[in-house]
ZAMARGU-4260 file (C-alpha; in steps of 0.2 Angstrom, whole numbers, plus 5000, padded with zeros to 4 digits):
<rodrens>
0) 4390/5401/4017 | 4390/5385/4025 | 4377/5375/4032 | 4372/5379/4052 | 4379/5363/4063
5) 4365/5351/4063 | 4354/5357/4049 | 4342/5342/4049 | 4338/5348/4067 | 4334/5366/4063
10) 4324/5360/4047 | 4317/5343/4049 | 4318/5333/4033 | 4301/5323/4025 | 4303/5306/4033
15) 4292/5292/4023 | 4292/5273/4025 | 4302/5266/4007 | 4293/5253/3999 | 4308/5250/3985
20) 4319/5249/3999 | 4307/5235/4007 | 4314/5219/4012 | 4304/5207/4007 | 4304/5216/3987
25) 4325/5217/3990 | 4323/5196/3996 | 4313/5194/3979 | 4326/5202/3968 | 4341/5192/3977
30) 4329/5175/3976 | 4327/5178/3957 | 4347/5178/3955 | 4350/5166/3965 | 4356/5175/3983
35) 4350/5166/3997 | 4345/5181/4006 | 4335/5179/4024 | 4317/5181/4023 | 4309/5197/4034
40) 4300/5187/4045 | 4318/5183/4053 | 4331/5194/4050 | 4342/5210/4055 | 4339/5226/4047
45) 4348/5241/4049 | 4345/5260/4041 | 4356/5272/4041 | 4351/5289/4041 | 4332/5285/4047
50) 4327/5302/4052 | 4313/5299/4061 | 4311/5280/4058 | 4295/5283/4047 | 4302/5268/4038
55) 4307/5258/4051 | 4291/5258/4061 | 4280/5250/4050 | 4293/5235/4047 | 4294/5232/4067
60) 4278/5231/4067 | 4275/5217/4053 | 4289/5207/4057 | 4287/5205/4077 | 4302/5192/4076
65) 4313/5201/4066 | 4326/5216/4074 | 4327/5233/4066 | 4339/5246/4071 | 4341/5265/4064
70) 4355/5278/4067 | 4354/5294/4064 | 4365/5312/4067 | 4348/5320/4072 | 4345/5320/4088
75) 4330/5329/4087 | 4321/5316/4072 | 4328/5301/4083 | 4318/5306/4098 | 4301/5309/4087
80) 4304/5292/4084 | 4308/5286/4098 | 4291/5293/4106 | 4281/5283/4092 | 4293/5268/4095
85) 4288/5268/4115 | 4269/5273/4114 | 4269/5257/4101 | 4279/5246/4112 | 4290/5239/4099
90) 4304/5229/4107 | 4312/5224/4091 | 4315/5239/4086 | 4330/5254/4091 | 4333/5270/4085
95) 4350/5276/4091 | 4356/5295/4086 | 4374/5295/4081 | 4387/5299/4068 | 4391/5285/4056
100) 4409/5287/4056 | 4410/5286/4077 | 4398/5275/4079 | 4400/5255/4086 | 4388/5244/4078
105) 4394/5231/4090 | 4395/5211/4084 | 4382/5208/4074 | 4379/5207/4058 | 4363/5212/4047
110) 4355/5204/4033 | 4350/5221/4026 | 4358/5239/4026 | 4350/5254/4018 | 4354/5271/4016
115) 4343/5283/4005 | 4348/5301/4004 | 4362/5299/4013 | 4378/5295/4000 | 4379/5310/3987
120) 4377/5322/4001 | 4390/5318/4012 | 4411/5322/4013 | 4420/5305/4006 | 4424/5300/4023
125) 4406/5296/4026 | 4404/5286/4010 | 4417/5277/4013 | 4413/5272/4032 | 4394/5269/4026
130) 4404/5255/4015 | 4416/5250/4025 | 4400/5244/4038 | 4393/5234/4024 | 4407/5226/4020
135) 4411/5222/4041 | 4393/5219/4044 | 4383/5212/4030 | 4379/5195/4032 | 4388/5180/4019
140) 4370/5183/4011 | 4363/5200/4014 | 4360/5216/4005 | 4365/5234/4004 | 4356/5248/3997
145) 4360/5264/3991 | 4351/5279/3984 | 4362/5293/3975 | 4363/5307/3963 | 4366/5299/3946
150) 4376/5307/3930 | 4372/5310/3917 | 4356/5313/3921 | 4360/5324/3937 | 4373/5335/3925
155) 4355/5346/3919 | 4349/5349/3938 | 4367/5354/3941 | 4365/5370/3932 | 4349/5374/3942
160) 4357/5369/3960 | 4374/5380/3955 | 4360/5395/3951 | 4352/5394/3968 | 4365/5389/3978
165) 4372/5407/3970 | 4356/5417/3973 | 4356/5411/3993 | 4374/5413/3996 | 4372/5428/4008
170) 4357/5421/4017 | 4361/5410/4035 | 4343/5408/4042 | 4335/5391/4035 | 4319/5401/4032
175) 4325/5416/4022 | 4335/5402/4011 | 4322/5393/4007 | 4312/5410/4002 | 4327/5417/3991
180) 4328/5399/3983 | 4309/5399/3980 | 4307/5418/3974 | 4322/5413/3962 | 4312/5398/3955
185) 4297/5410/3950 | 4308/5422/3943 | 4318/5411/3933 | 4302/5401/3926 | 4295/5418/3916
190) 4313/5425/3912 | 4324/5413/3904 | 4325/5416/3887 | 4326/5406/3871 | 4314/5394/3863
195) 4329/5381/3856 | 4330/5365/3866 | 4342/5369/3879 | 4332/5384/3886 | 4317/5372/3885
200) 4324/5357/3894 | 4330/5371/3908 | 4310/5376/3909 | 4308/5359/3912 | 4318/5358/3927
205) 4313/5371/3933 | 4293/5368/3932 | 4300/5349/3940 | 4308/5357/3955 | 4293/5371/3957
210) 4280/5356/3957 | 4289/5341/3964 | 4300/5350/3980 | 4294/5349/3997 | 4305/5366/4004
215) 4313/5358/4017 | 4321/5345/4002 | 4325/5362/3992 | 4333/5368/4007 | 4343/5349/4013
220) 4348/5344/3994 | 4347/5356/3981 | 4355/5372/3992 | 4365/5356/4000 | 4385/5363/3998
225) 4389/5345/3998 | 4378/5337/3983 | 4388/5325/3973 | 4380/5315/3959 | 4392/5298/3953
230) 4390/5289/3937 | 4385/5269/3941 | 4401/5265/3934 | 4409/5275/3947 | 4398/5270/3962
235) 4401/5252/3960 | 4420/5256/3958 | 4421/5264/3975 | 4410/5248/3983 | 4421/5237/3976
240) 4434/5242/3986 | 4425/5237/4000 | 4418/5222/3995 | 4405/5224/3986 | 4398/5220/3971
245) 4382/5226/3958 | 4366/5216/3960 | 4352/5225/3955 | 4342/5240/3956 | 4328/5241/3971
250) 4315/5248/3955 | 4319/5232/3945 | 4310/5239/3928 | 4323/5251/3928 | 4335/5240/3920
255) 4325/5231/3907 | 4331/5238/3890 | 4314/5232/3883 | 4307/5245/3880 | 4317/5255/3868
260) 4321/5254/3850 | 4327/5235/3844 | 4343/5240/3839 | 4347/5250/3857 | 4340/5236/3866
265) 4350/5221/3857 | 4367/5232/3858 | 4364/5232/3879 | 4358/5215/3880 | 4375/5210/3873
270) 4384/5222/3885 | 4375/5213/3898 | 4382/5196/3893 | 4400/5206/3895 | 4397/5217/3911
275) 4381/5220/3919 | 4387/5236/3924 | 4394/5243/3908 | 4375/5240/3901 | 4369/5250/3918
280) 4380/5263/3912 | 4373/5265/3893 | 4356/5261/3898 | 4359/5278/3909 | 4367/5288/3894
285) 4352/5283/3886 | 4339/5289/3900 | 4349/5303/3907 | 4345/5294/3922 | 4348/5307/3937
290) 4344/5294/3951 | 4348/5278/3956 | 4342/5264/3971 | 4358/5251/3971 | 4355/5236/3978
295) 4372/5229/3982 | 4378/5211/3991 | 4396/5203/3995 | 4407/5203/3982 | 4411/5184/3983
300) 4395/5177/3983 | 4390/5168/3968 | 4377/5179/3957 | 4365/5173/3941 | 4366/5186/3931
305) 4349/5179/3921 | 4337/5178/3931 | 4329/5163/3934 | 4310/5165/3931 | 4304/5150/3940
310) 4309/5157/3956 | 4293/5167/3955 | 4285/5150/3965 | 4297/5157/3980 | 4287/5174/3980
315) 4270/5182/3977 | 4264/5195/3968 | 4254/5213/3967 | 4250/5224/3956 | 4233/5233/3946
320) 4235/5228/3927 | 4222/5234/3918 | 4213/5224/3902 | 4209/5234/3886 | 4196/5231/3882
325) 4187/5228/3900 | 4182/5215/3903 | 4192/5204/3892 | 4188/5190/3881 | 4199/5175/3888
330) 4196/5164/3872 | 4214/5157/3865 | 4220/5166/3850 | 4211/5184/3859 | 4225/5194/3862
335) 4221/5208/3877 | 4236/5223/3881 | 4236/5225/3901 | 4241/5244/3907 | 4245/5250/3922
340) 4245/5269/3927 | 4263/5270/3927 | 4264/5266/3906 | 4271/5249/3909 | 4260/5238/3895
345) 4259/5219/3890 | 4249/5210/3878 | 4245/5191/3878 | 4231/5179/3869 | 4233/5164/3881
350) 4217/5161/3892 | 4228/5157/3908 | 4241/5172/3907 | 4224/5186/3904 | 4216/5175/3920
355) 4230/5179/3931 | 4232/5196/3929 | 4213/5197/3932 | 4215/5190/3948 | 4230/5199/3952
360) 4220/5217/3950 | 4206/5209/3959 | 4216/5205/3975 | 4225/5221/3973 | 4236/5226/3987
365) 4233/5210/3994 | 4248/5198/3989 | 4246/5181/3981 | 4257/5167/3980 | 4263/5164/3962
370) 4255/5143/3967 | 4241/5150/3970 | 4237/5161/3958 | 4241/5148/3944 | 4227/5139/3950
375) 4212/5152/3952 | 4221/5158/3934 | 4214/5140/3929 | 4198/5139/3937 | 4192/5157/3929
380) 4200/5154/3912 | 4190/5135/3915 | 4205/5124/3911 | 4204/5107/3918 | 4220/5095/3922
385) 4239/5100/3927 | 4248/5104/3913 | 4266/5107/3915 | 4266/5121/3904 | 4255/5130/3912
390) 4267/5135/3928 | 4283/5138/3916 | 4269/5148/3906 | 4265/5158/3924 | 4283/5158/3928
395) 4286/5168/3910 | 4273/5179/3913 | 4274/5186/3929 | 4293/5190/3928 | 4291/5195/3910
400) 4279/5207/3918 | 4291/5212/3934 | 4303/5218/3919 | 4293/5232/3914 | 4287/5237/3931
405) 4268/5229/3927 | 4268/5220/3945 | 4278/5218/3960 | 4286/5203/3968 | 4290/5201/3988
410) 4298/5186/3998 | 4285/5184/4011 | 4276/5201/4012 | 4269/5207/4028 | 4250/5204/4032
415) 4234/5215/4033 | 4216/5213/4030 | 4210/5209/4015 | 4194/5214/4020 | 4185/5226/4034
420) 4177/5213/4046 | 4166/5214/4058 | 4172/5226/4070 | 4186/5233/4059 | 4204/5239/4068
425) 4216/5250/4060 | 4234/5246/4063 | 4243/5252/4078 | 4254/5264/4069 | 4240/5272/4058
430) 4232/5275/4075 | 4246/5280/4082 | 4248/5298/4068 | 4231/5301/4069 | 4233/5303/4087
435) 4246/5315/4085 | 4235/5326/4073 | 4243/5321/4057 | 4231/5317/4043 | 4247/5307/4034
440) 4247/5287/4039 | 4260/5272/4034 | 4250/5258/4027 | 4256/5240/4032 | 4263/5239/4013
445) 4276/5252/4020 | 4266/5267/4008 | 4260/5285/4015 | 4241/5286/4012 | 4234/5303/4015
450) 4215/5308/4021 | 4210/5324/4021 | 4192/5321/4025 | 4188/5327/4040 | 4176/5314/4042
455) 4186/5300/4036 | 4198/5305/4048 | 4186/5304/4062 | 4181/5286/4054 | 4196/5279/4055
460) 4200/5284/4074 | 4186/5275/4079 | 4192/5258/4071 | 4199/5251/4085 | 4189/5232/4084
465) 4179/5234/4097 | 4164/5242/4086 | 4152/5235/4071 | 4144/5246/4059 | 4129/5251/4067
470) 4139/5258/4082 | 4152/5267/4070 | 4137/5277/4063 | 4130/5280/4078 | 4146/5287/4086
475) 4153/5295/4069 | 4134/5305/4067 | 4135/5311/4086 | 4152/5316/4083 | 4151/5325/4067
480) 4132/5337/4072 | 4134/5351/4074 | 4152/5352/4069 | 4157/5366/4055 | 4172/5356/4052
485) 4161/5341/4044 | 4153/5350/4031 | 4160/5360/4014 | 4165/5380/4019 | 4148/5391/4020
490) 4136/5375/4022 | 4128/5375/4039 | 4130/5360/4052 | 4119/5345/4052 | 4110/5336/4064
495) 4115/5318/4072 | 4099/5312/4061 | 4105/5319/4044 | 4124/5313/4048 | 4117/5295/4052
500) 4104/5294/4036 | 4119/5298/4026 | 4134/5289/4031 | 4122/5271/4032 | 4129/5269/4015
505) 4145/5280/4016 | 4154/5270/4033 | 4154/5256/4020 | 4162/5263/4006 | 4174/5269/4017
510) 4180/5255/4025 | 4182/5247/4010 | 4194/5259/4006 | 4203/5258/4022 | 4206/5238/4018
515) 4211/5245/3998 | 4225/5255/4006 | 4230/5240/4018 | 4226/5251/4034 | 4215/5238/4042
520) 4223/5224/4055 | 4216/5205/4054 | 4204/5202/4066
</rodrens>
């Protein structure tokens, strides 16, 4: 049966800001390989397919001189947006509901266009009229980019979409769709059979969809009739035809081959040297890569393939590598690994290199220029004078560790407190969703932060710059006795007294991690 007219207006889609898809990470990549790419402080940004411009809202905000515009076929998600749009006064931004094949996007021409969940799950006519607007309206410089289904990777989730897409054939109403599909995923996780590896690799998917999907994405992409996974070398095919050409992925680790066995790695570093997009395809046959975040430019602009390290002095950097042992030793000759949470892992012995990835997990979110961190790396590792080495050293260093997806690199990333001042203020936008009744915010790093304290909810509504610490526990105790809904389930209420004796310490700890989640505005 086909999908009811409209279907992201009957079942509203998960809309999230997309920090791969950022600008000022997409400007890194292009700086690193040589595309001249406008900064986000002044550009033109459009997204199509925005839903309810959950991504597009925290970049107006953070880049007040730059213009952002989102289309969308959802009426219903552009007007969601649109009231967070006008209660947050931001001119510089436009969300427009339309269909991408009728609509005008008038003269001008955008440094950035991205569409993510949009190409695999659209009839060809869309794809191609979402490339034909890059190629007519891309700047000579500016980016594309492109989520989408991937084979081989995709060829295992087929098998499970093709079952559930089976079990609901009879079933119209959203809800009852998304029950069937649901019920069908119990059922098949204690009845398939078999203990070989096919069977075993279908429990997997089936766990991974049980565990990892919202239902209204069950019911949008895996129930979707239209849901067309493409190779890479088949995507870029069909961009070239419109003028388009491969420069990276937006998760730039993704295509180091570093990380696997010598003899794999050194056969697609040679493809490399031949096609960059042949080794994408390999890498993928090697990863059974399901899904992919293309960042595309004009086909006639000059690209370096081999990236040029240096370029890191165009950029800063984040990330939270962490030393074993910790702390390190930063004598020469020691060699420290650095981890991060994700598995990516380095190891270096030179005083300078283990300095700056202390300071770049100390400042964590907060971004440091790649100058400036070359010279507090000195000052904690103690060495004195200017040698040259030392920045080709950093340079070396922080894309080595970009490769493997250790830290993150941006081209004049937005600002935000770095710590809570005085009279702390959340930013505009977070304010803005708690007021709504969410407990779901968007960061000024384009991330989703969730709080489901009920008192740190009523903390950060408060946080509107005009009070210090001893009036936020004042107000936050007053507020909180009495109340059922501040205290764990069977404990009684408490009075203003107790709430105040208690968060004396805790406002503190919590504003610290207000400012850690990159919530708070600068004074």
């Amino acid at each position: 049966m086909s999908e009811p007219a409209f279907s992201y207006d009957v079942v509203s889609y998960p809309s999230n800001p997309l920090p791969q898809a950022h600008p000022a990470r997409l400007a890194a990549i292009a700086r690193l390989h040589g595309v001249p790419t406008a900064s986000p402080n002044r550009c033109r940004f459009l997204e199509v397919a925005c839903g309810d411009g959950a991504n597009l809202l925290p970049l107006a905000l953070a880049y007040p001189n730059s213009n952002f515009v989102g289309i969308d076929l959802s009426g219903t998600a552009i007007a969601r947006g649109e009231d967070l749009r006008s209660r947050l006064g931001l001119a510089n931004l436009k969300l427009v509901a339309a269909d991408l094949t009728a609509w005008d996007p008038g003269p001008d021409r955008y440094d950035y266009i991205i569409s993510h969940g949009l190409y695999s799950w659209v009839p060809p006519q869309v794809r191609d009229a979402l490339f034909a607007l890059c190629r007519d309206r891309l700047s000579p410089a500016g980016l594309a980019y492109v989520s989408y289904n991937a084979l081989p990777g995709c060829h295992v989730r087929r098998v499970l979409w093709d079952i559930l897409r089976f079990h609901v054939r009879d079933f119209t109403d959203p809800a009852e769709r998304i029950q069937q599909a649901t019920a069908m995923l119990q059922f098949l996780s204690k009845a398939v059979v078999g203990n070989a590896p096919l069977p075993e690799l279908f429990r997997e998917e089936i766990r991974w969809a049980q565990d990892k999907t919202d239902p209204s994405v069950l019911y949008h992409d895996d129930l979707a009739n239209i849901n067309d996974p493409v190779s890479i070398t088949d995507f870029v095919a069909h961009a070239s035809r419109f003028g388009l050409q491969f420069l990276s992925e937006a998760e730039y680790f993704e295509m180091t081959p570093d990380l696997l066995p010598p003899v794999a790695a050194d056969l697609l570093r040679k493809l490399a040297e031949r096609d960059v997009v042949l080794k994408e395809q390999y890498l993928d046959f090697l990863k059974l890569r399901r899904f992919r975040q293309t960042v595309l430019c004009p086909a006639g602009l000059a690209v370096r393939r081999e990236a040029d390290e240096r370029a890191v002095f165009q950029l800063e950097v984040t990330g939270e590598p962490v030393p074993d042992p910790d702390p390190p030793d930063l004598a020469l000759g020691v060699p420290i690994k650095f981890r991060t949470a994700k598995g990516a892992a380095i190891s270096t012995d030179h005083p300078i290199a283990k300095a700056a990835l202390l300071e770049v997990r100390e400042a964590f979110p907060y971004p440091l220029a790649a100058s400036e961190l070359l010279m507090l790396a000195r000052r904690r590792a103690r060495a004195g004078g200017d040698d040259p080495e030392d920045k080709d050293g950093i340079a070396k260093l922080l894309y080595g560790c970009y490769r493997v997806g250790m830290v993150d690199l941006y081209l004049d990333p937005p600002r935000f407190a770095r710590t809570a001042g005085a009279r702390p203020k959340l930013s505009p936008l977070a304010r803005a969703q708690l007021d709504r009744g969410g407990e779901t915010m968007s960061s000024l790093r384009s991330t989703v932060v969730q709080m489901a304290s009920p008192i740190g909810l009523e903390m950060f509504k408060l946080l509107d710059g005009r009070r210090d610490r001893e009036t936020l526990v004042t107000e936050l105790a007053n507020r909180a006795a009495g109340d059922p809904k501040f205290v764990a389930p069977g404990q009684p209420p408490q009075p203003a007294s107790w709430w105040r004796e208690r968060l004396a310490t805790e406002v503190e700890s919590g504003l610290a991690m207000a400012a850690k989640m990159a919530l708070l505005v600068e004074e």
